[in-house]
C-alpha positions as CSV (number, residue, x, y, z in Angstrom):
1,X,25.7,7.2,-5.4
2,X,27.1,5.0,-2.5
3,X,25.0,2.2,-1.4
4,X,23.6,0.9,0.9
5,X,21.4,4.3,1.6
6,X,20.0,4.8,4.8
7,X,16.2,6.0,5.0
8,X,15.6,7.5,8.4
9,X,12.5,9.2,10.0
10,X,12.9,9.7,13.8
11,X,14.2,6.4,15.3
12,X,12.8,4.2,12.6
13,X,15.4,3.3,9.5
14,X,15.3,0.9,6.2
15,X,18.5,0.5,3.9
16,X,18.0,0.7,0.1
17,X,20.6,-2.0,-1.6
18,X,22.2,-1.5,-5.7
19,X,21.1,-4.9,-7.7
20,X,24.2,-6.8,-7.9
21,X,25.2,-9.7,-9.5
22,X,22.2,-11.4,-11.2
23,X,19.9,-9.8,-8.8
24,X,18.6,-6.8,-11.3
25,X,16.9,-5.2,-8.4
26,X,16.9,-2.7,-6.4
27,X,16.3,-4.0,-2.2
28,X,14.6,-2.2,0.5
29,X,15.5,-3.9,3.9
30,X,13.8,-2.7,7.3
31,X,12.8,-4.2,10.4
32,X,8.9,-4.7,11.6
33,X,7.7,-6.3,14.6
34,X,11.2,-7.7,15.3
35,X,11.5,-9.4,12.0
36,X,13.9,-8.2,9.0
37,X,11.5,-7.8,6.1
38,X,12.8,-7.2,2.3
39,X,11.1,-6.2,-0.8
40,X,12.3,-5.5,-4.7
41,X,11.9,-2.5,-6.8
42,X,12.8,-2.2,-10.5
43,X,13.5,1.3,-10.0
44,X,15.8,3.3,-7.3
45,X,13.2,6.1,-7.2
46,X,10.3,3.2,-6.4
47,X,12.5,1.9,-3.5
48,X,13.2,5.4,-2.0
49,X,9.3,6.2,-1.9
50,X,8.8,3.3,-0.5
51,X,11.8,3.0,2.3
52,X,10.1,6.6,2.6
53,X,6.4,5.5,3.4
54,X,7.8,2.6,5.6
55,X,10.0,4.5,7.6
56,X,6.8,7.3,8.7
57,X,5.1,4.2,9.2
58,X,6.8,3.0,11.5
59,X,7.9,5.9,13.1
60,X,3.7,6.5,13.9
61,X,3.5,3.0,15.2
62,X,1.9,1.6,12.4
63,X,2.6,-2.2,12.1
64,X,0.8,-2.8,8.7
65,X,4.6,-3.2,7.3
66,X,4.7,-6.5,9.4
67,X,2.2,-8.2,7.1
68,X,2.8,-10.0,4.3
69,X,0.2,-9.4,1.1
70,X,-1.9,-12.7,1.5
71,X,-1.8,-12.2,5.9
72,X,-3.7,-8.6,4.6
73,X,-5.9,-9.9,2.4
74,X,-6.9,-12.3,4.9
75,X,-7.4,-9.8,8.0
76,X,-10.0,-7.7,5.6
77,X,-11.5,-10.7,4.8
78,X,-11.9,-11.4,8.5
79,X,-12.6,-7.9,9.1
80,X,-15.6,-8.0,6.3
81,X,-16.6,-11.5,7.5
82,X,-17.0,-9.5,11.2
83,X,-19.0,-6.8,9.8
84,X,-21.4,-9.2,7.9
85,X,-22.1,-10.8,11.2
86,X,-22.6,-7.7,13.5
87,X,-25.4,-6.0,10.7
88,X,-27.4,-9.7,10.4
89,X,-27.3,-9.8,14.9
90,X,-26.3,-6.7,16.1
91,X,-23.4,-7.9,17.9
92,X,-19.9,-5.9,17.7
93,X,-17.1,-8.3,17.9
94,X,-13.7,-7.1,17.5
95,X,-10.9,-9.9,15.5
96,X,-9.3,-10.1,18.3
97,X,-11.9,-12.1,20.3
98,X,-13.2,-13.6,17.3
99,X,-9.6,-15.3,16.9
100,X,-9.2,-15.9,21.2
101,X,-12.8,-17.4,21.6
102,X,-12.3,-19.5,18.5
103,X,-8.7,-20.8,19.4
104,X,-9.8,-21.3,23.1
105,X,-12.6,-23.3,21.7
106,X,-10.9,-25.1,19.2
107,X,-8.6,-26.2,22.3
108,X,-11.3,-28.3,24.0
109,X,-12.1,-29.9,20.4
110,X,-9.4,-32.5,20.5
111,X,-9.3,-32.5,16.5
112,X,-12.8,-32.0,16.1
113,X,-14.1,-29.1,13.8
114,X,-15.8,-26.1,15.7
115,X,-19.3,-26.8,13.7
116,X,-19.0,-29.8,14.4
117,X,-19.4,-29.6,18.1
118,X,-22.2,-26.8,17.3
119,X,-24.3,-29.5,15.5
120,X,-23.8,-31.8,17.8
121,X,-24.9,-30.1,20.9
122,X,-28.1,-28.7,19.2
123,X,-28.9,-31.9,18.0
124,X,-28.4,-33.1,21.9
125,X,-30.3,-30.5,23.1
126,X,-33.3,-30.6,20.8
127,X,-33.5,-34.0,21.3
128,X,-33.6,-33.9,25.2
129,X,-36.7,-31.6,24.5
130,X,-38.2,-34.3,22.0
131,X,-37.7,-36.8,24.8
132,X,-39.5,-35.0,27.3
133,X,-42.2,-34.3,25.0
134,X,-42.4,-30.8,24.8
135,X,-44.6,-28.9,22.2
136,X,-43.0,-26.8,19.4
137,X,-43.8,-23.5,21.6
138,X,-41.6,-25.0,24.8
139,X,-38.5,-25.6,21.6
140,X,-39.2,-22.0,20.2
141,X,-38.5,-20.7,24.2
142,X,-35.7,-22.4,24.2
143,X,-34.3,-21.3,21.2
144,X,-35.2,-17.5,22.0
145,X,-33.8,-18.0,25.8
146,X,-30.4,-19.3,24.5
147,X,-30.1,-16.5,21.6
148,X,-31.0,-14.0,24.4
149,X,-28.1,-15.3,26.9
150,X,-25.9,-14.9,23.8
151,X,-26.9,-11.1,23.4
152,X,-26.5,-10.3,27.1
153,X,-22.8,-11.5,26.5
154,X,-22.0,-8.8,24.3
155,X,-18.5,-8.3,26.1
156,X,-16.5,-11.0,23.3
């Protein structure tokens, strides 16, 4: 067999490369999301499966190729950590703007941490109330108010 072999589905190609040299494996090389991505088989037949899967992938417009193992197990962890939130408040919120609201906020942080900021602009608020000497029912208003302006801003 001559090598490199191409895979091709539709447009979408990967190249299986013999181990040579010292390198005892066999190389599947494709591109995904404008980057060249490589990985290593022991076997030829476990390269060509997979050049196989990637190639369909990619032909469908999948770009689950484009991740690396650990960025994976992080976006189901995200994912999970989404899911978790929207059965304890009801709110759907897609990773997407989880990540834009967060990074937008983190922006106007200057360094500082996210709860952070959170804590300290409770701790403002309730003490403003204190101040003014409002009774526990005015705080508990307050706190139903705010959590109901957060649920009418179901759009993030």
């Amino acid at each position: 067999m001559r090598f490199p072999v191409t895979i091709r589905h539709r447009t979408s190609t990967a190249k299986i490369y013999a181990p040579g040299g010292k390198f005892k494996y066999y190389r599947v090389a494709y591109t995904t999301a404008g980057k060249r991505r490589m990985q290593t088989f022991a076997t030829y037949s476990a390269a060509k499966v997979a050049a196989e899967r990637i190639v369909r992938d990619a032909a469908n417009g999948s770009q689950a190729a484009a991740f690396s193992a650990s960025q994976s197990r992080d976006a189901l962890a995200a994912l999970q950590s989404l899911e978790s939130f929207r059965q304890s408040t009801g709110r759907a919120v897609s990773l997407l703007a989880a990540v834009r609201e967060f990074v937008e906020a983190a922006g106007k942080l200057h360094g500082r941490s996210l709860d952070e900021a959170v804590t300290g602009y409770l701790r403002k608020c309730l003490r403003g109330l204190k101040r003014t000497k409002r009774s526990a029912p005015t705080i508990q208003m307050f706190h139903r108010s705010h959590s109901q302006h957060s649920t009418n801003n179901q759009d993030v």
